[in-house]
C-alpha positions, -999 to 999 in steps of 0.1 A, spaced: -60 -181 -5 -40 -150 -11 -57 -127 -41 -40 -107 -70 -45 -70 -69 -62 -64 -105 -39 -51 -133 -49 -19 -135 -19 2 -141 -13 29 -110 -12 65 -119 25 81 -116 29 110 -85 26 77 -62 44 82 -30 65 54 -9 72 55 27 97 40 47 95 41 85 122 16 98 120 5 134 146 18 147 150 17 185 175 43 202 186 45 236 208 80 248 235 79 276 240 105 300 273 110 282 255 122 255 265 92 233 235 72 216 231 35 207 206 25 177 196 -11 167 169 -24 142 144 -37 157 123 -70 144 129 -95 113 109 -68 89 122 -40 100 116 -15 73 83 -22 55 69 3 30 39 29 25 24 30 -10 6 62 -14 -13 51 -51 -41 64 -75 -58 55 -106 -67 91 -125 -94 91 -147 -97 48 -150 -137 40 -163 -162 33 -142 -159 -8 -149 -123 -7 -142 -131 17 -107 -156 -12 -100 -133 -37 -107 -104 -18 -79 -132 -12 -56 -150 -47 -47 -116 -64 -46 -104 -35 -16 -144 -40 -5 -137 -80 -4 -105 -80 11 -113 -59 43 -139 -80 55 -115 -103 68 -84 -78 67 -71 -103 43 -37 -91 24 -31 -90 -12 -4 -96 -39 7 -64 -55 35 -52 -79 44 -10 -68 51 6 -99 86 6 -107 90 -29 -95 95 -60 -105 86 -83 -74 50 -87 -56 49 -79 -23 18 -84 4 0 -54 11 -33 -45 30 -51 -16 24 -73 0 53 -88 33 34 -96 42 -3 -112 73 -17 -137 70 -52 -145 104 -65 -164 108 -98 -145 130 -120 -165 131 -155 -198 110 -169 -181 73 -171 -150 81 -155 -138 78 -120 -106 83 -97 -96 61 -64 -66 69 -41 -54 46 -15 -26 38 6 -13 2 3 8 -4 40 30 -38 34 27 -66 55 48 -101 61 33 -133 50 42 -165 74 
């Protein structure tokens, strides 16, 4: 059963990648050919962090990531600035302990296709 990233609003300065899979093959000619390859050929990076979020709310982020890599099981998220969930996984995260009650976690969200 798929899981709901918490609500837990991302901080802005998030980053997202695009690598599509582009596959290119060169001529002696010099003349190039380029196709897309695969169905989901273009899926994105999410570079995200929550600033300054309390220590409950840090919690909260971090068991659900903890939870979901023990059986590199994907998650429903919505990026910032969008209005659609998409599947993500999320293979490393970063909690650092800015102030007394107060915490920061970055991570990078990689989307992934659902069957």
């Amino acid at each position: 059963m798929t899981q709901t990233f918490p609500s837990i609003q991302a901080s802005f300065g998030l980053s997202k990648n695009s690598n599509p899979n582009v596959k290119e093959i060169k001529f002696g000619d010099g003349y190039a050919q380029r196709v897309t390859f695969g169905l989901n050929q273009n899926l994105k990076d999410y570079s995200l962090s929550w600033n300054n979020i309390t220590e409950t709310e840090a919690n909260q982020i971090e068991s659900f990531l903890d939870l979901r890599s023990k059986d590199n099981a994907s998650f429903l998220y919505t990026p910032p600035q969008e209005s659609t969930a998409k599947y993500f996984i999320c293979k490393s995260w970063n909690r650092s302990i800015n102030y007394a009650g107060k915490a920061s976690i970055s991570a990078t969200f990689n989307e992934v296709k659902q069957p």
